[in-house]
ZADO-1210 file (C-alpha; in nm, 4 decimals, padded with zeros to 6 digits):
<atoms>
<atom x="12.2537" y="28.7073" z="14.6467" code="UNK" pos="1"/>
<atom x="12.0653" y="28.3888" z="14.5966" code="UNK" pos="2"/>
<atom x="11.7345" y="28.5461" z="14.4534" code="UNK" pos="3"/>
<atom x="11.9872" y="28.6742" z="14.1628" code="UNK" pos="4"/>
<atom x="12.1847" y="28.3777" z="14.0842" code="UNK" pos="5"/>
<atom x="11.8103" y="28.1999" z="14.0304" code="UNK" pos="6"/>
<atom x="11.7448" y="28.4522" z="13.7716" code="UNK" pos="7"/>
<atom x="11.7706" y="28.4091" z="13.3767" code="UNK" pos="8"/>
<atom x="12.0376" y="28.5935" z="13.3084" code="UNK" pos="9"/>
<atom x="12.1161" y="28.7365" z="12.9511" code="UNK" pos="10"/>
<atom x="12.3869" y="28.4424" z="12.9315" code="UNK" pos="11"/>
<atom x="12.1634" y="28.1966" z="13.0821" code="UNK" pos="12"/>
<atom x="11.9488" y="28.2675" z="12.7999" code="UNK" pos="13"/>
<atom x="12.1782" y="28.1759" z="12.5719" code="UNK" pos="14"/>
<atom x="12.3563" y="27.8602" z="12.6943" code="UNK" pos="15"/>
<atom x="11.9721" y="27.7309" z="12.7103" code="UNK" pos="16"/>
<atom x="11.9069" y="27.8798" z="12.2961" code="UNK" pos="17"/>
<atom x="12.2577" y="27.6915" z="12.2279" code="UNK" pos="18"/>
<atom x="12.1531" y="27.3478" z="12.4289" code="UNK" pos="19"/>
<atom x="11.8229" y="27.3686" z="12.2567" code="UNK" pos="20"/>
<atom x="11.9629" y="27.3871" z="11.9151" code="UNK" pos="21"/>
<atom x="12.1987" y="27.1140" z="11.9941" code="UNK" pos="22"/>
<atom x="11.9194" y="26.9133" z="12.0662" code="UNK" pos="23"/>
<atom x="11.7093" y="26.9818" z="11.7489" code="UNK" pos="24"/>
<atom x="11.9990" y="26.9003" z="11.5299" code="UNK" pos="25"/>
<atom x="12.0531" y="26.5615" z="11.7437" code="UNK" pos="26"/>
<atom x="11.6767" y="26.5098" z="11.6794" code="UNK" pos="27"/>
<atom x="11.6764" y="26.5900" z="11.3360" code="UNK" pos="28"/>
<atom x="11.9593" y="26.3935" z="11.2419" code="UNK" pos="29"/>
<atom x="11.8317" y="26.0567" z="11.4043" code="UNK" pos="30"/>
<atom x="11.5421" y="26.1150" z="11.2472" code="UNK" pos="31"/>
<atom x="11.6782" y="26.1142" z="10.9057" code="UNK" pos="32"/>
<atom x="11.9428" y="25.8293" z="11.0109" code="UNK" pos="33"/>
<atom x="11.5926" y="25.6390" z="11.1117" code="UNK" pos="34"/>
<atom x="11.3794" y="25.7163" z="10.7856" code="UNK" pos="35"/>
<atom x="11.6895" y="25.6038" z="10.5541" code="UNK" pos="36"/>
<atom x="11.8163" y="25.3203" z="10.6930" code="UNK" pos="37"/>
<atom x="11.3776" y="25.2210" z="10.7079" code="UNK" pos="38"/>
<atom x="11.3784" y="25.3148" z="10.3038" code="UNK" pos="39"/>
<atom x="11.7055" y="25.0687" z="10.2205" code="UNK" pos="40"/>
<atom x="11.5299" y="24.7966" z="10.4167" code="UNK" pos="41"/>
<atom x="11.2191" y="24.8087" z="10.2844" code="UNK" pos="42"/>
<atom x="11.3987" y="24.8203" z="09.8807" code="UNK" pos="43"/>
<atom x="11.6343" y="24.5495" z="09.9902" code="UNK" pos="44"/>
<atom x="11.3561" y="24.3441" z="10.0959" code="UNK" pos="45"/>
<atom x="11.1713" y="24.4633" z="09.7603" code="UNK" pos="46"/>
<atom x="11.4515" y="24.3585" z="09.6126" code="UNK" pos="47"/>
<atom x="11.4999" y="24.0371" z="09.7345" code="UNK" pos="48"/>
<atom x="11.1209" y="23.9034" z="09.7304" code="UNK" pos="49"/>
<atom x="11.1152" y="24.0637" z="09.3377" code="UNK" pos="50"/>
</atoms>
């Protein structure tokens, strides 16, 4: 009974595909929240010193 609940089950499988996913998008978004708000710092400053 225990040896089997340890296994990866078909569903196991994909709650872990659907958290990884999850986590991708999280990544990619912050990434891409990061790299804009870096570009309209570096033109405001631009902007600014110009």
């Amino acid at each position: 009974m225990l040896r089997d609940s340890f296994e990866l089950t078909p569903e196991c499988w994909a709650n872990l595909v659907v958290v990884v996913e999850i986590v991708v998008v999280v990544v990619v978004v912050v990434v891409v929240v990061v790299v804009v708000v870096v570009v309209v710092v570096v033109v405001v400053v631009v902007v600014v010193v110009v």
